[in-house]
MIKE-453721 format. One record per residue (C-alpha): residue in one letter; x, y, z. Coordinates in steps of 0.02 Angstrom, whole numbers, plus 50000, padded with zeros to 5 digits. Each point is the difference from the previous one (the first is absolute). Layout:
BEGIN
AXYZ/...
***
This chain:
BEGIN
X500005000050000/X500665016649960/X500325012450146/X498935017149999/X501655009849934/X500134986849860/X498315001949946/X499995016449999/X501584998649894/X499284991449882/X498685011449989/X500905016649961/X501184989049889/X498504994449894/X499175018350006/X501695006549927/X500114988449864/X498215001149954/X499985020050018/X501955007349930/X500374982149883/X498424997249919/X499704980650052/X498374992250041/X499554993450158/X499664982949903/X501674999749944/X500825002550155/X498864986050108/X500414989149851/X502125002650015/X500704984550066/X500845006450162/X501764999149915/X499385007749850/X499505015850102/X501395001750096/X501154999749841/X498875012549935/X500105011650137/X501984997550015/X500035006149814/X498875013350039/X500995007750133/X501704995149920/X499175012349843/X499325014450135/X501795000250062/X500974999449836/X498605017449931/X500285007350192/X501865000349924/X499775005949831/X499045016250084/X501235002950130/X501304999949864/X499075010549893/X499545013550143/X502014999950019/X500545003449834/X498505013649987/X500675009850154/X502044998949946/X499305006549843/X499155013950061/X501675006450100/
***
């Protein structure tokens, strides 16, 4: 049984996938546990690797603007 901060884990995990990454509650139920937690590792892995990009990006705008 999953604890009450588990649950409610998986519950703002599923809300963000189904509200910022456009999947269906359907889809997500049906994910073989593995499945989803590969897709959620490549999910963040991607949110980190943009996070950089911008940072870099807000970088290179400011030294330009010296």
């Amino acid at each position: 049984m999953l604890g009450h901060d588990k649950l409610a884990s998986y519950f703002k995990t599923n809300f963000g996938l189904i509200q910022h990454h456009k999947y269906s509650l359907a889809e997500l139920e049906n994910m073989i546990p593995w499945e989803r937690t590969m897709y959620i590792g490549l999910l963040l892995q991607y949110l980190k690797e943009q996070e950089t990009k911008m940072r870099e990006a807000e970088m290179i705008s400011r030294n330009s603007r010296r």
